[in-house]
C-alpha positions in Angstrom: 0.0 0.0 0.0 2.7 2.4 1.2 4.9 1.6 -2.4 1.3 3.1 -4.2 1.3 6.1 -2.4 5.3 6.6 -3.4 4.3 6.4 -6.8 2.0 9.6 -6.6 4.7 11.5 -5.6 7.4 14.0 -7.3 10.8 12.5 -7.4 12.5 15.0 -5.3 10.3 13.6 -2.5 11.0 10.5 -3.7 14.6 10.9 -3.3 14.6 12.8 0.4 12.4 9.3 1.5 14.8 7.2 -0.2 18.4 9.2 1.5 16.9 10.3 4.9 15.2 7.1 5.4 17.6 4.9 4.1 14.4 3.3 2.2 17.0 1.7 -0.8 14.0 -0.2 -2.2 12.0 2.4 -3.6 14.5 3.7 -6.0 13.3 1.2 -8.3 10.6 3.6 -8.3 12.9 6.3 -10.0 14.0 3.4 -11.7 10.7 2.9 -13.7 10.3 5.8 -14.2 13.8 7.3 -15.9 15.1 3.5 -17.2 13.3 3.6 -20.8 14.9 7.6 -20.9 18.3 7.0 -19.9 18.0 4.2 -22.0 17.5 6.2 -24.9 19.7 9.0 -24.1 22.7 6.4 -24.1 21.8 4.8 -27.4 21.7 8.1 -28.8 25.5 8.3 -28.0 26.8 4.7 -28.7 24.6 3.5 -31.4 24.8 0.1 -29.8 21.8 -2.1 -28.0 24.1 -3.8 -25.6 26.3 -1.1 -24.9 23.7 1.2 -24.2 21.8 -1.6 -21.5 25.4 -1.6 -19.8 25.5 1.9 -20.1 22.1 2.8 -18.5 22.7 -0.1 -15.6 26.2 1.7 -15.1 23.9 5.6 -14.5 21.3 3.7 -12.5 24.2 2.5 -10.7 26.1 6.0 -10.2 22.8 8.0 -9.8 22.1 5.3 -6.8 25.8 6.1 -4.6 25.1 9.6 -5.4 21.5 10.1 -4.5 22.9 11.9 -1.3 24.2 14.1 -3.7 21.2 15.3 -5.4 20.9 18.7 -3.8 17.5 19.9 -5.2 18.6 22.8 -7.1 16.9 21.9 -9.9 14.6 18.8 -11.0 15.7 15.0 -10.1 15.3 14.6 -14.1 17.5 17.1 -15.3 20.2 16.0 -12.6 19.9 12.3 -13.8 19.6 13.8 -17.4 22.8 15.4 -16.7 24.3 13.0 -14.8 23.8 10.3 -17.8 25.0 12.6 -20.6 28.2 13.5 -19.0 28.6 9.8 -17.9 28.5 9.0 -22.1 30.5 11.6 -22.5 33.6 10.5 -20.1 33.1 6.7 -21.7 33.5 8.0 -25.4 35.9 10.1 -24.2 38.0 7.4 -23.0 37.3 4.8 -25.9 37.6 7.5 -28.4 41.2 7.6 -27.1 42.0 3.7 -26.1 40.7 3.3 -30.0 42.7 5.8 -32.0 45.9 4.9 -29.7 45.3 1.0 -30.7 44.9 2.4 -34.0 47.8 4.5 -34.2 50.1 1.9 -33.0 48.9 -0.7 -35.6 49.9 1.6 -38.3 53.0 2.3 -36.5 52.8 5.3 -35.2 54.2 5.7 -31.5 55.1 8.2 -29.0 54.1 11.5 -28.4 53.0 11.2 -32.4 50.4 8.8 -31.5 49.7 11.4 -28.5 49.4 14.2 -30.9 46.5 12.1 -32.9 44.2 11.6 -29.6 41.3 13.6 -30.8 38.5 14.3 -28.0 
């Protein structure tokens, strides 16, 4: 009955109940609500199905340890919404990198000329 009730109510309630009360299980209710949306905002980045599951768990799984975090200054959507764009960001940042290294080096390019062809 009480998990019916949580549904009817904004997520920056939501979020206070969940990080004062320690109540862990209803972020699922976030959950529902933001997975199809996150899910969607990570595709948009990796053009991948499988990567963009593992992506989504991966913000679901940051947005969780930093709930404390969320400070109310603005929606709980537009934090998460931020929180999962930069999170794309940072890992095709750092593949974009690990990828043109590996392919700099298999043309035999090395060094600080390999360095010079990081492109972010």
């Amino acid at each position: 009955m009480f998990k019916r009730k949580l549904k009817n109510i904004s997520d920056e309630e939501l979020v206070k109940i969940i990080v004062e009360k320690k109540r862990h299980d209803d972020f699922g209710i976030l959950y529902d609500r933001y997975a199809e949306k996150v899910y969607h905002k990570c595709i948009s980045f990796v053009k991948d199905v499988d990567l963009a599951q593992d992506l989504a768990h991966d913000v679901f799984l940051k947005t969780f340890l930093n709930l404390a975090k969320f400070e109310g200054k603005s929606k709980f959507s537009t934090w998460l919404y931020s929180l999962t764009y930069n999170f794309c960001i940072d890992y095709l940042r750092k593949n974009n990198k690990t990828m043109i290294y590996t392919a700099a080096n298999s043309i035999g390019v090395s060094g600080s000329k390999a360095i010079a062809n990081i492109v972010y």
